[in-house]
C-alpha positions in Angstrom: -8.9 -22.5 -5.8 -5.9 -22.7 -7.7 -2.5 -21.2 -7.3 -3.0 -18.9 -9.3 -5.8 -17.4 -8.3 -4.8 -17.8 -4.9 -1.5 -15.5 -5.9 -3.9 -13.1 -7.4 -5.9 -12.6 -4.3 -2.7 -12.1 -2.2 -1.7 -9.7 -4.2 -5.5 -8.0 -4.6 -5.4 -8.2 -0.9 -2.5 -6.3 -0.4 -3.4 -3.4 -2.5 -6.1 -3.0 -0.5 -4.3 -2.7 2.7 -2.1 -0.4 1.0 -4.7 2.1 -0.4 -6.8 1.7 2.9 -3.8 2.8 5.0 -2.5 5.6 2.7 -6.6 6.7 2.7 -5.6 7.3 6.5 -2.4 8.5 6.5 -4.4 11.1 3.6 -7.2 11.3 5.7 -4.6 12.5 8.5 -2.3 15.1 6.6 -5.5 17.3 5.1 -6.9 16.9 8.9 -3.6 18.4 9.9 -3.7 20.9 7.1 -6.9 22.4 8.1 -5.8 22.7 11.5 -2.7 24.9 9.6 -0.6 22.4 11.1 2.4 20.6 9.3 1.6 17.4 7.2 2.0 14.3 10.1 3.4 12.1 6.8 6.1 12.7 4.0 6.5 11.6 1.1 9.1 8.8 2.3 5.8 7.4 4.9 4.0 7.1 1.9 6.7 4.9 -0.1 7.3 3.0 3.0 3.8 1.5 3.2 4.5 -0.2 0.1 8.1 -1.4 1.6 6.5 -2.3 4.6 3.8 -4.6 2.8 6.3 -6.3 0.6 4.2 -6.2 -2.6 5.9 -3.5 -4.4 6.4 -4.3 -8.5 9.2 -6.6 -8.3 7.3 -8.9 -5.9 4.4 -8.9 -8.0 6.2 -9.9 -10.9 7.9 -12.3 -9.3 4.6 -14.3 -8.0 2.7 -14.0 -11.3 5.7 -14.9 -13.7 7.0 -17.9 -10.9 3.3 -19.7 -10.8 
């Protein structure tokens, strides 16, 4: 596989994380909601899985333009 495609996967990878774990943390407010309770995560958690993951636009950019 090349190093392309190899950046491509990481980066295909990481999205996946990321929409599998906001799914959850989702999954987990409405949960809450139903219960009439207050949402377990803000706006900020949901920003911060993307931080946390370190494959927001600027590092995506930066391993497709770089390869």
């Amino acid at each position: 596989m090349n190093e392309i495609m190899k950046a491509h996967a990481i980066i295909i990878a990481a999205a996946a994380r990321v929409n599998a774990r906001i799914a959850g943390m989702e999954a987990f407010n409405r949960d809450r909601e139903l219960h009439g309770q207050a949402p377990g995560y803000t706006d900020e958690d949901f920003y911060a899985v993307v931080d946390q993951e370190g494959r927001g636009h600027n590092a995506v950019c930066h391993v497709l333009v770089d390869r």
